[in-house]
N, C-alpha and C positions, 0 to 999 in steps of 0.2 A: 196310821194317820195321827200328825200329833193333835194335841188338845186346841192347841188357837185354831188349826186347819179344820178339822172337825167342827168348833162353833161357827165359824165361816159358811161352812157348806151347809151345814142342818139351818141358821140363821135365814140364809137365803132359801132353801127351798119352804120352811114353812112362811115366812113372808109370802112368794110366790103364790102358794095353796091357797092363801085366807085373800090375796089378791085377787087370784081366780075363780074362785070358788063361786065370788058375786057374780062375776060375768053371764051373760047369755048369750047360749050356743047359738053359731051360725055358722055356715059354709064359709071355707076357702077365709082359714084365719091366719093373718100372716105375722110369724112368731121372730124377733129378732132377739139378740145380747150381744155380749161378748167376754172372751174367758182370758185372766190372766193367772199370772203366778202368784207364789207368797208375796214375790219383792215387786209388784202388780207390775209385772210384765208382759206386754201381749200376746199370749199362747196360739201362734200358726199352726195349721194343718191337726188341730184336737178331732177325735171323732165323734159327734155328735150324732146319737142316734134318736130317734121318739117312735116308738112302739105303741099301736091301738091295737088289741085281737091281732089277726094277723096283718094290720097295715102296718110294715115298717116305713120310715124315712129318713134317710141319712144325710148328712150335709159335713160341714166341716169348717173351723175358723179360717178366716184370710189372715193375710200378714201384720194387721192391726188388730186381729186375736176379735171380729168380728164375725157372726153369723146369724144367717137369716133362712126361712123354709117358709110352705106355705102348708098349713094342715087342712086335709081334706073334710072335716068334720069336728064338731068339738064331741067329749069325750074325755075318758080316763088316760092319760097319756104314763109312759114309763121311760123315762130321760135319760140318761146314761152319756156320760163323756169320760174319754179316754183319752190318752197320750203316754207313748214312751217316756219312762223319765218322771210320769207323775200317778197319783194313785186316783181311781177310775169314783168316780162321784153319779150316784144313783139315787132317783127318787121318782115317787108316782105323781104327777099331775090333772087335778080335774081341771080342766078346759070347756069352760060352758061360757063362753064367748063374747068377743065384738073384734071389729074387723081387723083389730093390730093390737098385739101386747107386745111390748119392751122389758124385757127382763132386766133384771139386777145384774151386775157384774158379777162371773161363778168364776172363785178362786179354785186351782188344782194345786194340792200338795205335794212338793216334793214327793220322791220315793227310792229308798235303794232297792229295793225287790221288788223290781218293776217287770222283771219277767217271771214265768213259768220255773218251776227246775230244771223239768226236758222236755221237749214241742207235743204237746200232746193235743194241745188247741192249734186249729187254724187261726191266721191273721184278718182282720177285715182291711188293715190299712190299704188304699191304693198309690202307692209311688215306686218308682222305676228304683230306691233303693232298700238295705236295710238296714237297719240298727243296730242288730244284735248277730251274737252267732252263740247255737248251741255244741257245736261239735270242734271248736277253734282250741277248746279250753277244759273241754268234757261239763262244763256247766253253764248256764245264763251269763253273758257277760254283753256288755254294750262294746261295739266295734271298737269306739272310741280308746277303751281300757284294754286292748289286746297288742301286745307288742309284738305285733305282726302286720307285716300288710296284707288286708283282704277285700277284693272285691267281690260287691254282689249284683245280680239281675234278679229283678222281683218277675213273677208269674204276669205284671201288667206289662212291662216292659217286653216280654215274649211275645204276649199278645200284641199289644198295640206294631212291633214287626212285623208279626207273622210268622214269627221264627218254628219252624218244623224239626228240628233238629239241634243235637249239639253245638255243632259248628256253627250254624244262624244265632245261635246264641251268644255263647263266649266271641265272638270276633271282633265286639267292640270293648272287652276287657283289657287295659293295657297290660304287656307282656305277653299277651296269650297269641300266639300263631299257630292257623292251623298248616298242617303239613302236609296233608294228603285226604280221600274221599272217607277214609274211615274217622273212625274215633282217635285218631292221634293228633297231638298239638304237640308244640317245643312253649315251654314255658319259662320264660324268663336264658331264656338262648340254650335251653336244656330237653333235646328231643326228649318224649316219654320214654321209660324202659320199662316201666310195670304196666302191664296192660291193663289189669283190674280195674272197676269203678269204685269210689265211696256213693254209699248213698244212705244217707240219715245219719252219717257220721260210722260207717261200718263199711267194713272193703268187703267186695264182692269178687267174683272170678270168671272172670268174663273175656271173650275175644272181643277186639275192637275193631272189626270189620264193618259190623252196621252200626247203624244211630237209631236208638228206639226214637218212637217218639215223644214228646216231651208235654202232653196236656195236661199231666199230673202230676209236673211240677210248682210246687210253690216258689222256688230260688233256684238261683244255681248261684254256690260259693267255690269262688279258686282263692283257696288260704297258700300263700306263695311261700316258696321255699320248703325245705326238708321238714316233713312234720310226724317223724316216724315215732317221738315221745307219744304224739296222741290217735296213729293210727297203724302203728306198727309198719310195716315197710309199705312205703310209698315212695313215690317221685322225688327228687330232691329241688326242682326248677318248681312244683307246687302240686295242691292236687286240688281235683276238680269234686266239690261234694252238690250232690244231687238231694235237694231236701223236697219230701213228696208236702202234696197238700195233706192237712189234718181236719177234721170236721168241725164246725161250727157250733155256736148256741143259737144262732137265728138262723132261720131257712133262707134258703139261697137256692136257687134252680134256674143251669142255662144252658143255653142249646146254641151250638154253633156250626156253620157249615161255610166249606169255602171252595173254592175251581178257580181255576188258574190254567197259566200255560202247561207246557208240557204234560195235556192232557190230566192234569190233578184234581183229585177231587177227595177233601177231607169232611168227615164231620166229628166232633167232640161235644161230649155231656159233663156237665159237672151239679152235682145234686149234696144239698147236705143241710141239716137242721137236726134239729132235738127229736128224741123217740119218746120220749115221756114226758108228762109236765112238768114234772120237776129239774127237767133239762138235766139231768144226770146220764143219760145215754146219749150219745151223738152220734151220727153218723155223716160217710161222706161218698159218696160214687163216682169215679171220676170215668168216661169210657173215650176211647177213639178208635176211628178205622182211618185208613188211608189206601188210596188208590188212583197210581201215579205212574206217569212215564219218566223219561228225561231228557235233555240235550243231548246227552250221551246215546249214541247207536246202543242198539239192544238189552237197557237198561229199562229196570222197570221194580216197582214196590209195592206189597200187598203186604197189609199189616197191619194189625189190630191190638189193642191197651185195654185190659179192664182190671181193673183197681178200685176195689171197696174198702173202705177203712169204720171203725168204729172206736168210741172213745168213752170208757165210762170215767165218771168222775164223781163219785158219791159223796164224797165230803172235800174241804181244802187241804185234808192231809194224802189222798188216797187219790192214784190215777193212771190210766190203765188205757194202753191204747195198740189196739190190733190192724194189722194191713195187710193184702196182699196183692200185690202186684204180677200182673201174667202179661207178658210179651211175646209175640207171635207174630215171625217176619219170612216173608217169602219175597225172593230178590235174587240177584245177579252180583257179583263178585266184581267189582270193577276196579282194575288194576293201575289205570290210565292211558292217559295217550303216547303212540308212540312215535318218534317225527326222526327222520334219516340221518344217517350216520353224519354224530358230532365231533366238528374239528376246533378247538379251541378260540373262540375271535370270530370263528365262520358258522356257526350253529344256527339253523335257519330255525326257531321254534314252530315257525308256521307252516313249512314243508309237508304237513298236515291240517286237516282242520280238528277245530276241539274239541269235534263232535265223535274222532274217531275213537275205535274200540277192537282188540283185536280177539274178544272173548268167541267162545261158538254160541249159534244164538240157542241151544237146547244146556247151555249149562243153568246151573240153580244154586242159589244159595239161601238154604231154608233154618231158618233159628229159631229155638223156642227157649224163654228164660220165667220162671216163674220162682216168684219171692215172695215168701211168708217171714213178717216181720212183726215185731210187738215190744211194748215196753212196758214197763211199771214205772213207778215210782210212788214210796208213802215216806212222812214223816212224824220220824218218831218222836220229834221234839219239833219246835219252830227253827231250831239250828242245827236239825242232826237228820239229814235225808238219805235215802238208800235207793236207790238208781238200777234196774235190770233190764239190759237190751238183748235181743237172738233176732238174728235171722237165718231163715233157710232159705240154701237159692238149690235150684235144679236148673244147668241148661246141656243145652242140647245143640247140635250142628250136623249138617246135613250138606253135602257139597261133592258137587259136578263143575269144576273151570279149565278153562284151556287157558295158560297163559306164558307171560315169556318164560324167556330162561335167562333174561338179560346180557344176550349176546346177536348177534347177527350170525344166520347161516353161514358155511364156508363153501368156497371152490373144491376143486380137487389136489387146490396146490394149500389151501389151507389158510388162503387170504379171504377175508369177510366179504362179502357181498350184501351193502348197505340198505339193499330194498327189501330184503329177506329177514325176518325175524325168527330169529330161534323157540320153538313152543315145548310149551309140557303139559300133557294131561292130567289131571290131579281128579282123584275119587277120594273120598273123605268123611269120615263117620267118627264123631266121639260122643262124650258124655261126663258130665262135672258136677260135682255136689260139694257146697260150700257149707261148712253151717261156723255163725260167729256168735260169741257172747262175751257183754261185754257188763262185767257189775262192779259198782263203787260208793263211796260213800260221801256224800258233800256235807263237810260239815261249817259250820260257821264259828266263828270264834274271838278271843280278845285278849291278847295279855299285854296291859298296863296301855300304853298309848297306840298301840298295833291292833288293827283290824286282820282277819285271816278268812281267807274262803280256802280250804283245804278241800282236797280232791284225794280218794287215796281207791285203787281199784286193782281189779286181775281180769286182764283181757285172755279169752282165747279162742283159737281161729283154726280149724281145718278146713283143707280144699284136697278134695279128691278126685282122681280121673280115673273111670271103673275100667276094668280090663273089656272088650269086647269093641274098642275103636280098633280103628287101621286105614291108611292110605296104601291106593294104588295110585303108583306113577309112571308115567309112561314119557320116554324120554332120550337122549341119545341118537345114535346112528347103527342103520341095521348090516349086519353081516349078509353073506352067502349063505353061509352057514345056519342063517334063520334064527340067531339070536341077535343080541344090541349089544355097542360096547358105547360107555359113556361118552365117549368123543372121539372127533375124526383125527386118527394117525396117518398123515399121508407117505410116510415110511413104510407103512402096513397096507399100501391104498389096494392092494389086489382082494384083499380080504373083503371090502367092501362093494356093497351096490352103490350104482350110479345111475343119476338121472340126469335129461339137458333142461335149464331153465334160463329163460330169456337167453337161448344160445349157451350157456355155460353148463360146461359139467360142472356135477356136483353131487356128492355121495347123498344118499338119499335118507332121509330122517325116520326117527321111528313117530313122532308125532308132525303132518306137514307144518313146513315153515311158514311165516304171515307171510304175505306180497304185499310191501305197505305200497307198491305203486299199483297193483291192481287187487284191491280186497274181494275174498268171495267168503261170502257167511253161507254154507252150507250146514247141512245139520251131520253134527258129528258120529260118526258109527265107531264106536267104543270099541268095536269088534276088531278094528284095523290096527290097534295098538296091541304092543305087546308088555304088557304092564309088569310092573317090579309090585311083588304086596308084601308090605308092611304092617306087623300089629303096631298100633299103638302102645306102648307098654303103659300101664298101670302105676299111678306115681301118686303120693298123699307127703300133704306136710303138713306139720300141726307147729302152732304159733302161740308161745305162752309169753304173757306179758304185767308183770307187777309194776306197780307206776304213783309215786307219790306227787302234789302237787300243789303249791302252796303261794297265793295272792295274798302277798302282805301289805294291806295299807295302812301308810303311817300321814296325815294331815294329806297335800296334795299329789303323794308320790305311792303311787303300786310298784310294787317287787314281786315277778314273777318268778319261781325257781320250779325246777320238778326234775322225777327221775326216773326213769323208768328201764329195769331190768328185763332184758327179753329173751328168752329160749326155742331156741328155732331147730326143728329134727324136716330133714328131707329123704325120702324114701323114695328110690328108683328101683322098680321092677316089684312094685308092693305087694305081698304076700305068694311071691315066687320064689321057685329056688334058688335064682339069684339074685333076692334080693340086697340092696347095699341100701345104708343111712350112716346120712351125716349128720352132726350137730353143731350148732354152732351157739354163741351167748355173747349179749353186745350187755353194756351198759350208755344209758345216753341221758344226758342232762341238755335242761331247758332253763334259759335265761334271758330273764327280759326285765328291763325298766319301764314304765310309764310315766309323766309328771307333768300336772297341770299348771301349765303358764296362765291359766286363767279358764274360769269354768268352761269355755266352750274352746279350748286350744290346748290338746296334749301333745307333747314331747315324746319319743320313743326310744330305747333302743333293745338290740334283741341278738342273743347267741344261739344257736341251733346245732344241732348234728342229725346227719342222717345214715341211716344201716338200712341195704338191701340186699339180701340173700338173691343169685341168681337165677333162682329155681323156675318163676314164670316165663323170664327171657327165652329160656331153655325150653321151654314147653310148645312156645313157638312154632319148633322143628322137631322133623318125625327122629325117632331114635339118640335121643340124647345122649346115648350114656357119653359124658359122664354128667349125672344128677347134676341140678344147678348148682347145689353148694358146693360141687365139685371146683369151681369156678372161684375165685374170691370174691366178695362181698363187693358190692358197687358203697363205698364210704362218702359221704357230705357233709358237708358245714354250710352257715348262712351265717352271714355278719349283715346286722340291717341298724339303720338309723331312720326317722322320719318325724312327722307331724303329721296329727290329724286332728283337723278342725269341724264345727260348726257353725252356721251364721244362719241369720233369720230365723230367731229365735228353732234354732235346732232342722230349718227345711233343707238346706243347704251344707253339704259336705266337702271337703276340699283337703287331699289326701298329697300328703307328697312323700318318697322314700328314695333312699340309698343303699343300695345291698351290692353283696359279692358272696357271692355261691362259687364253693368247688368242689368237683366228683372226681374220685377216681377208682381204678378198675372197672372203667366202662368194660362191657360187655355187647356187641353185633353184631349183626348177620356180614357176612364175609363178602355176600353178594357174586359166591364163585358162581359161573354158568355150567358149571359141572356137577358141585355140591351143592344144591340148594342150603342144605342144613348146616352149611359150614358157620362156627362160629369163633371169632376172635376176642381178646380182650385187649381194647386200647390204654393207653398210661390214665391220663388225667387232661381234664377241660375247668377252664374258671370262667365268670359269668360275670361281667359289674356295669351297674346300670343303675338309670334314675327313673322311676314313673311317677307319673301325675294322674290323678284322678280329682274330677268332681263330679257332684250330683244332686239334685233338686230341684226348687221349683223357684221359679225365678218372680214369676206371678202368679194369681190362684190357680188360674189356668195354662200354666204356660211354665213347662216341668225339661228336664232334660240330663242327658249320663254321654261325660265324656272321659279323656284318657288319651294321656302320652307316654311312650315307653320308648328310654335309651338304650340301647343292651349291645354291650363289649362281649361277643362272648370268643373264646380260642381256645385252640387246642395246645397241653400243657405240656403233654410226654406223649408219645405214640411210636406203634414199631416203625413207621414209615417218620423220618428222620425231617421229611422235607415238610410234613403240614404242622411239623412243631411253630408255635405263632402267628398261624392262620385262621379264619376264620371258621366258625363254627356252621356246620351245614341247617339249610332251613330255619334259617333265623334271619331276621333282617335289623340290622342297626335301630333303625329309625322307623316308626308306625303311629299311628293313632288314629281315634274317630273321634264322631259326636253324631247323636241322636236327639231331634229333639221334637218335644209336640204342644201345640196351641190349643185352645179348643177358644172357641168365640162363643163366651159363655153370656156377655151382657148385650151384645149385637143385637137390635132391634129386627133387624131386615133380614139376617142371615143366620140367626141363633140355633145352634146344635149344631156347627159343622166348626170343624177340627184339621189340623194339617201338620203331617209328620216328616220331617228332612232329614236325612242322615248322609254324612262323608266319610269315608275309610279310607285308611291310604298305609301301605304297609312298603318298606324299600328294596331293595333286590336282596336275591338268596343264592342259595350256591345248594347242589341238587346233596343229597344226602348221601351216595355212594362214590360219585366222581367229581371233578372240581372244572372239566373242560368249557362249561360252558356256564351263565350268570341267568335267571331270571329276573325277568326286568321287574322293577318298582311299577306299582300300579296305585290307581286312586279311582276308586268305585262313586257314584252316588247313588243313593235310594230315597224315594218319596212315598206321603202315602196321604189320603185323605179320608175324611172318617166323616160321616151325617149321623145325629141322633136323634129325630122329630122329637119336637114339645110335649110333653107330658106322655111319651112312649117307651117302651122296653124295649126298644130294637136300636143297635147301631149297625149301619151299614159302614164297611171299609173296601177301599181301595187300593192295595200297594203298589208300587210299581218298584223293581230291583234293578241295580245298573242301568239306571237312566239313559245315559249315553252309552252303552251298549259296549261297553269296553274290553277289550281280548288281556286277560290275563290269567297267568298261572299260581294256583296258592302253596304249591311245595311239586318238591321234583323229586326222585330217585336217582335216575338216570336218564340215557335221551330215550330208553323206551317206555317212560312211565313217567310221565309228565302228570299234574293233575290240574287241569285247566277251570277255572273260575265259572260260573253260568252267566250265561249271558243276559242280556236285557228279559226279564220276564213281568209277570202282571199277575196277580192272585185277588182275588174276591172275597167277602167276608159277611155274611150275616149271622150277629148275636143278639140273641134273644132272650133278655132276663128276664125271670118273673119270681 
C-alpha cells in the first residue's frame, strides 16, 4: 500500500473510532458509506464484511460505489473491504450507537498483487464470473492480462441452474458443444481426443463415460485452444479445468437438498471456517449424494462426493494446502438412442422415441476415482516464490453393457434388416493410477524500464494401467460347429445357424439382435454367449516436462513468451516380456501480446502450438498394440486475436476473439461393426471462428453470462478423398445462450423473490461417424424462481428446464446412437445457510 493510500485509510478509520466511540448502543443500527478509488472513482461490487464474535454481515457497493446494512447490536465491529484489483482495508470498530451513522468516503488502493501465488484460499465473491485464473499461466494473473481467451462459471452460477453435471454447466460457454451423454464436448469445432480431466490446473486419467458431480466445484475454466506449454498434452479445441472449493477464514455452513423429476433426489454440504484463533488452519467439507432416475429407459444414478480440504497458512510467506477428493458412481452405460435405418434426405429421427434404450436392464456401470491432492507454496523473498503441486488419483471401473455394434442384423442373403440391431456384450474390469508433480518457481523482476513475472518449472506425470484388467466380448454369428465367426459369409451360409424373424431367415447371432420395432428388456443370462477374453495389457507412460516463461511488461503492453521442452516415453505390454517403448521430445513455444487501449480495454494477440502423443486415444480400445505413440503425434496450432474489456467500474466483462486452430494426425475409432477397436488416422481439420462473451451485473441485483460462437470448422486431408472441405462432425456453425437473474431486492410488497431466464440455441450437426443424415438446429428455454424470506437463512428455488418441452438431439454417432436432449423437467431446491 503506498504512503498517500495508507494516510487515507488509517485517517478515516481513526476519525470513525473517535466518531463512534461517543455513540450509544442501541439495536438495529443502520450503517451506510461509500467506497471509491484513488482517482475517487466509485468502487461497484467491493466486499464489505462487519464481524461481531461470530455475527458476521456481508453487504457489498452498488454501482455508485454505495453501501448500506443494518447491524444487530452495537459492539466491537471488525470491517474489512475487499476487491479484485485493490488492496483489502481492515480495522476494528466500537459501535455504541444511535439509530444511523454515515461514514466517511473509504478510499481502496490500487494493487498489483492482488492475488494469491496459488488458490490456497477460497473466494467469498458472489458473481456468475471470474477475474482471474491460476493455472492459464501457472501463476496469479487477471483474465484481463492473458492472451488467451477463457471462459469461466463461478460455483453461483451452478447453483443458481441447478446444474448437476458437466454438461449442465459448460453449455452456456461459447464454443463449447456437447456431443454426447458422457464427458465429451467438441470445443471450438474440435471433437475431444484426450479423454483425461484437468483439475486444479493438473491432468488426470480418467474415462469419460460418467459426470461426477459437481458440489465441489468452485469454477469451471475452458482456457480455449492448444495449451500443452502449460499442461502437457491436452486438447487442441481447449481444455476444461475443474478448480475445487478451498477453505475460508470466516465460517460458512450450508445445507442443501433438492427433487425433481425423473424421480431425483439430491442433497449437498458445504462447511468451512478457521480451526484456530489465529485463523492459521482452515478448513473446508464439501459432501454430496445423488439419487436419480431418467428420461432414458433403464437409466439410473447412485453416487456420492466427499471432499475435505485443509489449509494452513502460518505466516504471508508460507501456505500449505491438502485435499482429497473420493468419487463413487453406480450407474448404467448409456450409449443412445437408436431410430431405423437412415437414408439420406429421409431419416425419420423420431421413428423412435427419445426415451429409447437398447441396453439389458441388469447391465452396470460402477466407477470409483479418488484424488489426493496438495500444494505448498513459501517465499523466500517478496519476489522469489517456489510453488509445489502432487496429485494422486486411483480409479477404477467395473462394467456389464449390452450394446450395438453399429450395424443392423443381416438376412441370409446378407441385406440388413433395418429393425434389427446388431449387439455385443461387453464384461469389463480395469484399474489406473496417476500420480502428477508439478514445481516451479515465480519470480518477479525488473531490468531498466521492463517489468517481468518469470515462471520457470519441471512437470512430471505418470499414468499407469496395472495388469489384472480384461474384457470379455461376446459378439458375431454362431457356427454348427459351436464356435462364432466375426460375420456373416453368405458364400459360407451352410456353415451357419439359422433362425426365422418376423418371417425372414436369418443366421443367428451370438449375442440377440435389438427389435427396435418390438423391444423386450429381459434380464440377460451371460451364460448364452460365448465370449472372446481378453487381458487388458498393462501400459504406463511418463511425461517430463521443463518450461520457461516470462510476462514482460513494459508501460501499457505485456509480452508473453515461454518454452517448454517435453519428454514423453510410452510403454505397451509394461514390464512383460514383450514389452516395447516409445519415446518421443517436442519443443513448443508460447506467444502472446496484451496492450491496454485504456485501463479497462485490452488488446490481444496470441501464438500457440500443441503436441499430443496418441497413447490415451489408444487406450480407449482393448489390445492396442501398436502403443499410442505407435501412432503419430496429433500436432496444433492456434492463431488468436481479441479484446477484453471492463465496464462498470470492473462488474461487467465484454470479451470478443478471433482464432484458427489446426490439428493434424487426427487419430479415431473406425466405427467398423466387426472391429470395434479399429483405429484410423485422418490427415488434418482447421477450425476459424469468432466468439463473443459478456458478464455481470447489469444492476445490483440484476447479474447475467452470455455468449456467441461462430465456428468454420473442415476437414483438410483425409483418406476418404470426398469429405476433404466438409464439414466437421458435431459441431454447429452457429450457437449461443444467455442466462440471467433478478432478485427484487428493494420491492416493498414482494421483497426476497428472484427470477432466472435462460435461452440456448445451438444450429444443426452432422452425426460423428456418417454424414447421411443432419441433426436439426434446436433452441431450448429454461426458467427458474428463487424466494429468500426477510431476515432468513433459507432460499427456496424452483427451476424448471425446456420450458416448451422441445424434442432435440445434442450430438449423434450414428443412426443408432443418437443422444437426444431432456426434455421439459422441474427440480426443487432448499438452501440453508448459517
Amino acid at each position: 500500500m503506498n504512503l498517500f493510500s495508507t494516510l487515507i485509510c488509517r485517517t478515516f478509520l481513526i476519525s470513525g473510532i473517535i466518531f463512534l466511540f461517543n455513540l450509544q448502543g442501541i439495536a438495529q443500527i443502520k450503517v451506510t458509506g461509500n467506497v471509491v478509488s484513488e482517482q475517487h472513482a466509485p468502487l461497484k461490487q467491493v466486499n464489505i464484511r462487519f464481524k461481531n464474535g461470530k455475527d458476521i454481515l456481508n453487504t457489498s457497493s452498488d454501482t455508485s460505489g454505495r453501501f448500506q446494512l443494518i447491524l444487530p447490536k452495537s459492539g466491537s465491529y471488525l470491517v474489512t473491504l475487499s476487491a479484485i484489483g485493490f488492496q483489502t482495508c481492515s480495522k476494528v470498530y466500537q459501535i455504541t450507537g444511535i439509530p444511523e451513522i454515515i461514514l466517511n468516503s473509504i478510499v481502496l488502493a490500487d494493487s498489483d498483487e492482488e492475488l494469491q501465488t496459488v488458490e490456497i484460499i477460497g473466494t467469498t465473491a458472489k458473481k456468475y464470473f471470474s477475474d482471474y485464473s491460476f493455472s492459464a499461466t501457472k501463476i496469479a494473473t487477471l483474465n484481463k492480462d492473458i492472451p488467451q481467451a477463457i471462459s469461466t462459471v463461478s460455483k453461483e452460477l451452478i447453483a443458481d441452474r441447478q446444474a448437476a453435471t458437466l454438461a449442465d454447466v459448460v453449455k452456456h460457454v461459447p464454443g463449447v458443444s456437447q456431443s454426447s451423454f458422457y464427458n465429451q464436448f467438441a470445443i471450438r469445432g474440435i471433437n475431444q481426443n484426450q479423454e483425461g480431466a484437468i483439475i486444479n490446473g493438473m491432468r488426470t486419467h480418467q474415462y469419460f463415460f460418467n459426470q461426477p458431480l459437481t458440489s465441489n466445484l468452485e469454477r469451471i475454466e475452458v482456457i480455449k485452444g492448444p495449451a500443452s506449454a502449460n499442461f502437457s498434452s491436452v486438447d487442441p479445441g481447449g481444455s476444461i479445468n475443474m478448480v475445487t472449493k478451498k477453505p475460508l477464514a470466516e465460517d460458512r455452513k450450508q445445507i442443501s437438498i433438492s427433487t425433481g423429476s425423473f424421480s431425483t433426489m439430491r442433497t449437498a454440504l458445504d462447511f468451512t471456517g478457521p480451526l484456530n484463533k489465529e485463523k492459521t488452519l482452515l478448513y473446508r467439507l464439501n459432501a454430496a449424494y445423488e439419487d436419480s432416475k431418467s428420461f432414458r429407459d433403464l437409466q439410473y444414478k447412485k453416487a456420492y462426493l466427499i471432499s475435505p480440504s485443509f489449509s494452513y497458512v502460518p505466516n504471508d510467506k508460507t501456505s500449505i494446502n491438502v485435499e482429497l477428493v473420493m468419487n463413487n458412481s453406480k450407474s448404467r452405460l448409456d450409449r443412445g438412442q437408436a431410430i431405423f435405418g437412415a437414408i439420406a434426405g429421409k431419416t425419420d429421427l423420431k421413428s423412435t422415441p427419445v426415451t429409447f434404450n437398447m441396453g439389458g436392464s441388469n447391465d452396470y456401470f460402477n466407477s470409483q476415482d479418488l484424488m489426493l491432492m496438495s500444494n505448498l507454496s513459501h517465499a523466500f523473498t517478496p519476489d522469489v516464490v517456489f510453488n509445489v503441486a502432487y496429485m494422486k488419483q486411483a480409479w477404477t471401473e467395473d462394467l456389464l453393457e449390452h450394446r450395438t455394434t453399429n450395424a443392423f442384423g443381416v438376412d441370409e442373403n446378407n441385406m440388413p434388416i433395418p429393425t434389427l440391431a446388431g449387439m455385443r456384450a461387453v464384461q469389463r474390469q480395469q484399474k489406473w493410477n496417476t500420480d502428477n508433480l508439478s514445481t516451479y518457481f515465480s519470480i518477479n523482476a525488473t531490468t531498466g524500464v521492463l517489468k517481468h513475472k518469470i515462471v520457470i518449472g519441471f512437470d512430471v506425470m505418470t499414468t499407469q494401467k496395472y495388469r489384472g484388467g480384461g474384457e470379455n466380448s461376446a459378439q458375431g454369428y454362431r457356427l454348427k460347429d459351436g464356435t462364432v465367426a466375426p460375420k456373416y459369409d453368405p458364400a459360407k451360409k451352410d456353415l451357419y445357424l439359422f433362425k426365422t424373424v418376423n418371417g425372414i431367415n436369418a443366421p443367428v447371432p451370438n449375442t440377440d439382435h435389438f427389435n427396435l420395432a418390438n423391444p423386450v428388456y429381459t434380464i440377460r443370462n451371460l451364460s448364452d454367449y460365448i465370449f472372446t477374453k481378453t487381458e487388458i495389457p498393462p501400459a504406463y507412460a511418463l511425461v517430463n516436462g521443463l518450461y520457461l516463461q516470462d510476462q514482460i511488461r513494459y508501460q501499457k503492453m505485456i509480452l508473453t513468451v515461454g518454452l517448454r521442452q517435453e519428454w514423453y516415453d510410452d510403454y505397451n505390454n509394461y514390464k512383460l516380456s514383450t514389452e516395447k517403448k516409445i519415446s518421443r521430445k517436442k519443443l513448443l513455444p508460447r506467444l502472446g501480446i496484451t496492450y491496454a487501449v485504456t485501463p479497462d480495454i485490452n488488446v490481444y494477440g496470441t501464438y500457440l502450438k500443441g503436441y499430443q502423443p496418441q497413447e490415451n486415444t489408444s487406450t480407449l480400445v482393448i489390445v492396442p498394440p501398436p502403443a499410442g505413440t505407435h501412432y503419430k503425434p496429433l500436432e496444433s496450432d492456434l492463431k488468436e486475436i481479441g479484446v477484453k474489456s471492463e465496464w462498470l467500474n470492473r462488474t461487467l466483462l465484454i470479451n470478443v476473439s478471433l482464432f484458427e486452430i489446426n490439428q493434424r494426425n487426427l487419430l479415431l475409432n473406425a466405427n467398423d461393426p466387426v472391429d470395434v477397436n479399429l483405429l484410423i488416422e485422418r490427415g488434418a481439420q482447421r477450425s476459424r471462428g469468432l466468439e463473443l462473451e459478456a458478464s455481470g451485473f447489469i444492476l445490483p441485483g440484476w447479474q447475467f453470462s452470455a455468449g456467441y460462437s461462430y465456428t468454420d470448422a473442415i476437414v483438410r486431408q483425409d483418406n476418404d478423398v470426398t469429405l476433404i472441405g466438409q464439414r466437421v462432425q458435431n459441431t454447429p456453425k452457429h450457437s449461443g445462450s444467455i442466462w440471467t437473474r433478478y432478485d427484487l431486492k428493494d420491492n416493498r410488497f414482494i421483497k426476497g423473490i428472484g427470477f432466472g431466464a435462460g435461452i440456448q440455441y445451438s444450429g444443426d450437426k452432422l452425426p460423428l461417424y456418417i454424414r447421411n443424415f443432419t441433426l436439426p438446429a434446436y433452441t431450448v428455454v429454461d426458467a427458474a424462481i428463487y424466494y429468500a424470506p426477510a431476515k432468513s437463512k433459507i432460499q427456496l428455488a424452483m427451476n424448471v428446464n425446456n420450458v416448451f418441452n422441445k424434442t432435440y438431439w445434442v450430438g449423434a454417432q450414428n443412426y443408432l446412437r443418437l443422444f437426444p436432449g431432456t426434455p421439459r423437467n422441474v427440480m426443487f431446491n432448499v438452501t440453508y445457510r448459517f
